[in-house]
LOTOR-749883 format. One line per field, with one value per residue: residue number from 1; chain; x negated, y negated, z negated of N, C-alpha, C in turn. Coordinates in pm, whole numbers, plus 32768, in hexadecimal, padded with zeros to 4 digits. Atoms other than C-alpha are relative to their C-alpha. Layout:
BEGIN
pos = [NUM ...] .
unit = [A ...] .
nX = [X ...] .
nY = [Y ...] .
nZ = [Z ...] .
caX = [X ...] .
caY = [Y ...] .
caZ = [Z ...] .
cX = [X ...] .
cY = [Y ...] .
cZ = [Z ...] .
This chain:
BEGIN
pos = [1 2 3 4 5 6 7 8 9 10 11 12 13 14 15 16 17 18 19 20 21 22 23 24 25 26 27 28 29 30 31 32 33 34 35 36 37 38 39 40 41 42 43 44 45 46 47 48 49 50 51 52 53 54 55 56 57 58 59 60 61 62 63 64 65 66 67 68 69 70 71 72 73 74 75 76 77 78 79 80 81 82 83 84 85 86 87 88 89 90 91 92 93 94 95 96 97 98 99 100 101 102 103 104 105 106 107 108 109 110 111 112 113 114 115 116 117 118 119 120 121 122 123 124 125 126 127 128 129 130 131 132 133 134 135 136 137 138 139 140 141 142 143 144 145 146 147 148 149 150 151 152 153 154 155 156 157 158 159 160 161 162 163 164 165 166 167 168 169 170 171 172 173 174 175 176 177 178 179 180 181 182 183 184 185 186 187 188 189 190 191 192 193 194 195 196 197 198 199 200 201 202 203 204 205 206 207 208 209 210 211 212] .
unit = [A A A A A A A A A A A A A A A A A A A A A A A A A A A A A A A A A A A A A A A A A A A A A A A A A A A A A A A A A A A A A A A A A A A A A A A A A A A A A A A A A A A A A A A A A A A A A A A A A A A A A A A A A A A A A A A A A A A A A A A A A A A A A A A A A A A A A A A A A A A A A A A A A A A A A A A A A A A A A A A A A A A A A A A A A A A A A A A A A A A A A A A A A A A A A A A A A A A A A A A A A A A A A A A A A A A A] .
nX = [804F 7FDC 8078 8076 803D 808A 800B 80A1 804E 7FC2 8011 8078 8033 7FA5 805B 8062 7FB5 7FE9 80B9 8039 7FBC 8030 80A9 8013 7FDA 8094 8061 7FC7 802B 8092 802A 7FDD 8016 7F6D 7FB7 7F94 7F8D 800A 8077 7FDB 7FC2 800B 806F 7FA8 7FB8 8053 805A 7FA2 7FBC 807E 7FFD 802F 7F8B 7F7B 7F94 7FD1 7FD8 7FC6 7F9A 7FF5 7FB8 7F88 7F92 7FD7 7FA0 7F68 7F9E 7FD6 7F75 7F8A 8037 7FC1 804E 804B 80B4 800A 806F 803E 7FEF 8014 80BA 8023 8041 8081 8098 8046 802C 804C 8068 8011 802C 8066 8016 805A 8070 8075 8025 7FF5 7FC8 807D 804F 8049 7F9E 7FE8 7FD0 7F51 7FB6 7FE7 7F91 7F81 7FD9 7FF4 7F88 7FA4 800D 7FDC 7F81 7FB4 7FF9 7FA1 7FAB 7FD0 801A 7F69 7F61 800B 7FA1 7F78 7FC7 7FAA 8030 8027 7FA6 8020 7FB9 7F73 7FD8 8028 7F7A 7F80 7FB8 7FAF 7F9E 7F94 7FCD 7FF7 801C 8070 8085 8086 8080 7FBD 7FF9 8073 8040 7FBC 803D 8090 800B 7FCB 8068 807A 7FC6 7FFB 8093 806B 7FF6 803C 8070 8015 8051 7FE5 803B 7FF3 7F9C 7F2A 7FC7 802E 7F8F 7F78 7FEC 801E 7FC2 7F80 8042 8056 7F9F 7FB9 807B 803C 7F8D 8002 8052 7FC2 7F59 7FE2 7F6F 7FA6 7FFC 7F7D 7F6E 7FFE 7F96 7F91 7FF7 7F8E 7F6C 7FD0 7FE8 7F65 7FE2 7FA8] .
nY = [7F92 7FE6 8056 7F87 7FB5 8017 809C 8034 8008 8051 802D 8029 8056 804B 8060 801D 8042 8089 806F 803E 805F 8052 803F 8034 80BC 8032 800E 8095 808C 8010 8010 80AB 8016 800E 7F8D 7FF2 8057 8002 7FED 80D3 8040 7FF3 805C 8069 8039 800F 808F 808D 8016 7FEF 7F72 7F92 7FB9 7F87 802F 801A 7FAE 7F9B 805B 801A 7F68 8001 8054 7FAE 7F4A 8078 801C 7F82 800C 8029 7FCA 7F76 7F7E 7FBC 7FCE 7F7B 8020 8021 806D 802A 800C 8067 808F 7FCC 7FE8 807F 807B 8009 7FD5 8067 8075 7F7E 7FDD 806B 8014 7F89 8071 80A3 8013 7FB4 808D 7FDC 800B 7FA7 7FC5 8020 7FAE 7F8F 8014 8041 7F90 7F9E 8042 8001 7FA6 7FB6 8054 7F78 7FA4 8014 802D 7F45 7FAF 8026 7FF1 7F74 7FB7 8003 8025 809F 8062 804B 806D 8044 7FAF 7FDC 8069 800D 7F9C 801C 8071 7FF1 7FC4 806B 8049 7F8E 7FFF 803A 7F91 8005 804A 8044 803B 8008 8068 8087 800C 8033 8089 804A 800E 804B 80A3 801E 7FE4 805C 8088 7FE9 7FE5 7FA0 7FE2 7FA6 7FDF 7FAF 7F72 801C 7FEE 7F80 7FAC 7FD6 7F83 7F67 7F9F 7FAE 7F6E 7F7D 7FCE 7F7E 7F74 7FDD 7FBA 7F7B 7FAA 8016 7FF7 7F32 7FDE 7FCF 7F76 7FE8 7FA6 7F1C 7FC0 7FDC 7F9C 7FC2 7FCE 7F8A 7F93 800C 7F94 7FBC] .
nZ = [8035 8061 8021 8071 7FAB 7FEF 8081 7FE7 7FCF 7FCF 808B 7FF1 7F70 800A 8042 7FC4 7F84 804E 804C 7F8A 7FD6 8029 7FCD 7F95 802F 8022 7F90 7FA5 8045 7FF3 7F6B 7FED 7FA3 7FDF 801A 7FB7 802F 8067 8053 7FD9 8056 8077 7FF9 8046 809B 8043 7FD4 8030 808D 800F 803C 7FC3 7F7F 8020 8043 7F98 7FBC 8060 8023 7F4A 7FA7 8054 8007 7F7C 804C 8059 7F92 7FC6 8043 7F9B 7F7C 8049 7FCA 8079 801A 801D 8052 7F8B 8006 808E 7FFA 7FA5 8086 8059 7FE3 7FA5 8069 8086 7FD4 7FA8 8053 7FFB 7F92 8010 8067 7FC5 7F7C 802A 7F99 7F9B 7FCD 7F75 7FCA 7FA0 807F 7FF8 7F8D 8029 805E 7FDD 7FF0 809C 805F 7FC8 7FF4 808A 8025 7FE1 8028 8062 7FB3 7FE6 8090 8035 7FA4 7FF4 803D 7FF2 807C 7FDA 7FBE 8025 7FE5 7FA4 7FBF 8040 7FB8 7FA7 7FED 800C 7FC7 7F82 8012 8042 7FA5 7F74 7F62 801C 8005 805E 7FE1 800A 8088 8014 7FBE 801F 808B 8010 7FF1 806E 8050 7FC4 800C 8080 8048 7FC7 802F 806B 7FF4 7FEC 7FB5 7F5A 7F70 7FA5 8001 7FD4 7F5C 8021 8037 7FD7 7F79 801A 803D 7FF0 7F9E 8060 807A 7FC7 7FF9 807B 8023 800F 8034 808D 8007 8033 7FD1 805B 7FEE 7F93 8053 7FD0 7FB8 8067 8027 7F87 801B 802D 7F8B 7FF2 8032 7F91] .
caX = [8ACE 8B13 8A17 899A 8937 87A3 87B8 8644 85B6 86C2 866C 84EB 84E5 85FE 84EE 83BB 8479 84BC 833C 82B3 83C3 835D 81DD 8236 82C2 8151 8096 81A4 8148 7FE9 7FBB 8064 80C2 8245 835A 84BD 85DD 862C 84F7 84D9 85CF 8577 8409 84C2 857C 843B 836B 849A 84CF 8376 83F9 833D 8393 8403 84B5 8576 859F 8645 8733 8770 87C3 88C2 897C 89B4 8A4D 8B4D 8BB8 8C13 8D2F 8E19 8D9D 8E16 8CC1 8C31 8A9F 8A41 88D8 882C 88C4 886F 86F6 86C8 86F4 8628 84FB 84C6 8483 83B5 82FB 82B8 8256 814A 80CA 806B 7FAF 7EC7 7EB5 7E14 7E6D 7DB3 7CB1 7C24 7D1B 7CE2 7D28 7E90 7ED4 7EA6 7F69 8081 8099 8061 8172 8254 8214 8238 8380 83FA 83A3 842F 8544 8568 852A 8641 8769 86FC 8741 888C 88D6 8959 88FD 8840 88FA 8891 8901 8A56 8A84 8A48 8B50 8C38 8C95 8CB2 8D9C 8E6F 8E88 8EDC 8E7D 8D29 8C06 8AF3 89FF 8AE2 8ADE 896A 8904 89E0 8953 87F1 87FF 88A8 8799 8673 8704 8720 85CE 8510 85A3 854C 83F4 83E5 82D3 833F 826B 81CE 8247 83CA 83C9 8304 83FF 8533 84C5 841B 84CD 8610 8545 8442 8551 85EF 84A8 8481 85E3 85EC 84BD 854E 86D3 8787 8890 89BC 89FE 8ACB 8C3B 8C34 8CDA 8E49 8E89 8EFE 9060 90DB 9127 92B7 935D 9420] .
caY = [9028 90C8 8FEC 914E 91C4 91D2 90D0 90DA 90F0 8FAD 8EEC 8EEF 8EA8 8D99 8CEE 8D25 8C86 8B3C 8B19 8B30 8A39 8964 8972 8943 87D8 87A7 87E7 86D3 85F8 8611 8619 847F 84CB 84B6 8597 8648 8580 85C2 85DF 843C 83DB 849C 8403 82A0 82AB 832C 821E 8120 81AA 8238 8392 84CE 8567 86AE 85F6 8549 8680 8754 860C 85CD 8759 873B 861A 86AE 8809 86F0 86A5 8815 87D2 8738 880A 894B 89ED 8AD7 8AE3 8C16 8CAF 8C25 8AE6 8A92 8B20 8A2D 88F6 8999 8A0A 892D 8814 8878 8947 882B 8744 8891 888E 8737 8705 8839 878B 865C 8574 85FA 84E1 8576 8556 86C7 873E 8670 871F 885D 8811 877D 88BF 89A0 88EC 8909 8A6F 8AF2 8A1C 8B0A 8C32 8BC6 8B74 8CD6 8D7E 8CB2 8CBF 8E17 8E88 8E23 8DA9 8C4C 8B2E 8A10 88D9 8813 8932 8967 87F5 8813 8967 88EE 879D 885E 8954 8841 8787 886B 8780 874C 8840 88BE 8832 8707 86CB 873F 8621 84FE 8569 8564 843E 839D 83E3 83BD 8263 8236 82B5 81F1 80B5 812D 8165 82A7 8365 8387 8420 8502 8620 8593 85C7 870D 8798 873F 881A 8921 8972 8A0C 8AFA 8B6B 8BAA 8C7A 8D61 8D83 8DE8 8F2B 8F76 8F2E 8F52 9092 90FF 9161 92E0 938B 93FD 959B 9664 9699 97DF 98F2 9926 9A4C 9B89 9B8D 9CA6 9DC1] .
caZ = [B53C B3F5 B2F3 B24E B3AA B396 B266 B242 B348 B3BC B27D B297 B423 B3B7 B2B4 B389 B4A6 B3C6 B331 B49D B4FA B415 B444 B5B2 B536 B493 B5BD B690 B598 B587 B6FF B709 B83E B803 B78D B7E9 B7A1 B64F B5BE B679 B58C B476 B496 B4A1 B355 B2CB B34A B2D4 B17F B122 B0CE B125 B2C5 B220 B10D B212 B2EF B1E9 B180 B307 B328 B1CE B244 B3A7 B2E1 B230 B3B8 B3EA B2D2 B3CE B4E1 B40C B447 B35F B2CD B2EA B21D B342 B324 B1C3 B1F3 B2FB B1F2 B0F2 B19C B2E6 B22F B0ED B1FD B2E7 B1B8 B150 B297 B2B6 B175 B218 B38B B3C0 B4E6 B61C B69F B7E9 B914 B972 B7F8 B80F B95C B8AA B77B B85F B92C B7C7 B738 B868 B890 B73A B6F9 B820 B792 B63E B6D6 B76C B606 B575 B66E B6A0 B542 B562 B40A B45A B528 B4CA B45D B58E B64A B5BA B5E1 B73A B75D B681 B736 B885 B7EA B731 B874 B9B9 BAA7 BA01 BA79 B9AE BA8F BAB3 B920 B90A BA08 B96F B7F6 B832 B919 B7FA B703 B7D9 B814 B6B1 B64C B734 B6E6 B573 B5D5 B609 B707 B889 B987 BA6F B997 B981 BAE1 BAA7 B996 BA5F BB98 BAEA B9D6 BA5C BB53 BA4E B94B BA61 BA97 B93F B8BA B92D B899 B72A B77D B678 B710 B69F B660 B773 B702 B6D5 B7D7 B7AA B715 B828 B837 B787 B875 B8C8 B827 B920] .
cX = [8011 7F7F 7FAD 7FB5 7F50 7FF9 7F85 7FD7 8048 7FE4 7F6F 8011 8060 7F78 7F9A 8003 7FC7 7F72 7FC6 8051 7FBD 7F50 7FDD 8039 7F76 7FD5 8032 7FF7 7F7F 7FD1 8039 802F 809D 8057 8074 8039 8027 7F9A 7FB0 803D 7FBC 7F62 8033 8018 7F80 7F7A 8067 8001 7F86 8000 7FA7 8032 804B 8079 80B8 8037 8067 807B 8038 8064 80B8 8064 8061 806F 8053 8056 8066 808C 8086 8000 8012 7F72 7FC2 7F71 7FEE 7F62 7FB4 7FF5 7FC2 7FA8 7FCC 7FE0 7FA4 7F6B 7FC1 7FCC 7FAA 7F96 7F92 7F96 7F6C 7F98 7FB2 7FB8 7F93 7FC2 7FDE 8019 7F93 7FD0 7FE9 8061 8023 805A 808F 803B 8020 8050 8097 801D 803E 8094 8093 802F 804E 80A4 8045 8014 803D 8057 807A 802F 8088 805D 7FE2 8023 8069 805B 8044 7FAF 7FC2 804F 8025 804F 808C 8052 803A 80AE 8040 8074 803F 8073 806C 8016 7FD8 7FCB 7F5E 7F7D 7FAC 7FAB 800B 7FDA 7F7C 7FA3 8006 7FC1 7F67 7FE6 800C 7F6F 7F5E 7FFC 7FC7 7F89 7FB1 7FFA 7FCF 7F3A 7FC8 7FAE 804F 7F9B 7FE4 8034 807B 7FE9 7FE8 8065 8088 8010 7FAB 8044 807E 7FB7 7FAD 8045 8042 7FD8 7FF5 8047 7FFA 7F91 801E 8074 801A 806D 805C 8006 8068 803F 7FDC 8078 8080 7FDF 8056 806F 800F 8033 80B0 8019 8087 8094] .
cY = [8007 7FDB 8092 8054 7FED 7F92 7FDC 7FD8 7F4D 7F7D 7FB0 7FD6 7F70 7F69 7FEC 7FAE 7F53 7FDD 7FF8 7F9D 7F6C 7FBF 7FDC 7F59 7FCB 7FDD 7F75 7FA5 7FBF 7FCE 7F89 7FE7 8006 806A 802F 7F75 7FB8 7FFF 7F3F 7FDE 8026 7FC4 7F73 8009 803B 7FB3 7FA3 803C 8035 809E 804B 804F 806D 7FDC 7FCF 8074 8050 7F7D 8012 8079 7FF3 7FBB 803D 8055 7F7A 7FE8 80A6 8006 8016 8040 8094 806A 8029 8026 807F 7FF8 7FA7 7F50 7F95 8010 7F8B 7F90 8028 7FF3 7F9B 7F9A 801C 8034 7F80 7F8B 8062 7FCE 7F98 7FBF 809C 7FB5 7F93 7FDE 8046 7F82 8021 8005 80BA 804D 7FCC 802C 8076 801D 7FD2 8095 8091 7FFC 802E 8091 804E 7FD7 8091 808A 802C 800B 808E 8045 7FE7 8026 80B6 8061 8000 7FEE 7F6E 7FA9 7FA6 7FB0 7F9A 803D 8026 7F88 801F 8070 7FCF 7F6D 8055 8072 7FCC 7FF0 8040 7F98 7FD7 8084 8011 7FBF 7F9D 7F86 800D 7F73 7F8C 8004 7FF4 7F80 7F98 7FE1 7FE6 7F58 7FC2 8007 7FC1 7F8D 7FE9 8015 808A 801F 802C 7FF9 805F 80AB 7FE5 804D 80A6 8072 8005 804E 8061 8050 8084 8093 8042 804D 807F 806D 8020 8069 805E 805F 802C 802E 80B4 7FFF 805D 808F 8005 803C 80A3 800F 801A 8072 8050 800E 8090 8054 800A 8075 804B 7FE9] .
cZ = [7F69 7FBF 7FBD 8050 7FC5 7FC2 7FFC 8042 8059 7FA7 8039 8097 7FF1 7FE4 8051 8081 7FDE 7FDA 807B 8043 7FBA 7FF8 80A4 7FF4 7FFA 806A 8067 7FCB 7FFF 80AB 8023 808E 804E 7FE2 8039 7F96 7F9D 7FBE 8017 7F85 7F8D 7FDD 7FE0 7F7F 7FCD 8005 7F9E 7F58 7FA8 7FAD 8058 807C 7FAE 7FA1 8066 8071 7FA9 7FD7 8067 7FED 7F73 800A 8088 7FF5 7FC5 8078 803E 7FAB 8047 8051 7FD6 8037 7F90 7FCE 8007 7F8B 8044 7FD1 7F72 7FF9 8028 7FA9 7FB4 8027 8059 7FBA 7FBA 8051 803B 7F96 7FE3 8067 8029 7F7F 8020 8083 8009 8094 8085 8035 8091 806C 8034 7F82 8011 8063 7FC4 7FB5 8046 8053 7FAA 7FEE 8056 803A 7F77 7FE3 807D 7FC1 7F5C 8012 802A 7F88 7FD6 801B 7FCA 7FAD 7FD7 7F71 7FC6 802A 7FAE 7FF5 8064 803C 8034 8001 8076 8030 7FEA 8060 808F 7FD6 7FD0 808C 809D 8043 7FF1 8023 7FBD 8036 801A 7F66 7FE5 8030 7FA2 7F45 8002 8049 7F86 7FB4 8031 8012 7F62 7FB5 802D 7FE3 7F4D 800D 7FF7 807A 8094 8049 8049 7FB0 7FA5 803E 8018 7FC2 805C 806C 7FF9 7F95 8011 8042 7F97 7FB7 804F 800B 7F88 7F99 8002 7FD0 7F71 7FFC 7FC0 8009 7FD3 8005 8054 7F9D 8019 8041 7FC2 7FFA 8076 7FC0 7FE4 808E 7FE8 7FBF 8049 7FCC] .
């Protein structure tokens, strides 16, 4: 899609995408009740090194975009929001939230969280201004390597880092298990509510009338 299509209106749903992405982090944090994958690890190294989660999320997402080098994939605006905002939002977000105490309040926040993140989620992709770095990871390896599937390379990279984050001390529980079999389906209902689609090509031009 041509980037000057519906610039605005692709722009703002781009950003508003990314700050509810990131206050859906808050809420999986607050609610203690376990996170996706990445967000495991990135908990870890900020448990181990005593930096700030969004600090850490926004590093996390910049080193990721360094693996796309080799992997010849290109940031788009999208891509480069993503570091920026997730993070600084996320960090925002929890100096407002405090942890939730009551078991029904952390149900709610763990649903919130796992809800909204879809519909972020949607917003983003949807305005079609480049993938997330995670994301683009995730593409670029299965397009480098034919015999590698996206959902193939998606599995084997978050295993990875869930691994990795837990043993870091990072949060697993009932909403892991939560994010990894609701997110794909919500994200799917959600998409087409956000998705701006490309302009159709104009008709060819009739053919000129033959001449006797």
């Amino acid at each position: 899609m041509p980037l000057r299509h519906r610039f605005g209106r692709r722009f703002v749903q781009l950003q508003a995408g990314l700050i509810l992405y990131g206050a859906s982090l808050a809420l999986l944090v607050r609610a203690r009740l376990g996170l996706d994958p990445w967000d495991v690890f990135q908990q870890g190294i900020s448990l181990r090194t005593g930096l700030s989660f969004g600090t850490v999320v926004a590093a996390v997402g910049a080193l990721v975009l360094l693996l796309w080098i080799p992997l010849r994939q290109r940031p788009g605006l999208g891509t480069v929001s993503n570091v920026l905002v997730v993070g600084a939002v996320a960090d925002l977000a929890l100096h407002v939230v405090p942890d939730a105490q009551a078991w029904w309040l952390r149900g709610a926040f763990m649903v919130a969280g796992v809800m909204l993140n879809a519909v972020a989620t949607g917003m983003y992709i949807g305005a079609r201004l480049g993938p997330g770095p995670r994301d683009g990871l995730m593409t670029g390896l299965s397009e480098r390597f034919a015999w590698l599937s996206i959902r193939a390379a998606r599995t084997s990279i978050e295993v990875t880092v869930l691994a990795a984050g837990f043993l870091l001390g990072g949060s697993v529980g009932v909403a892991t298990v939560l994010y990894a079999f609701g997110i794909g389906p919500l994200t799917q209902l959600f998409l087409p509510w956000f998705e701006v689609r490309a302009p159709r090509p104009a008709p060819p031009a009739p053919a000129a009338p033959a001449l006797a």
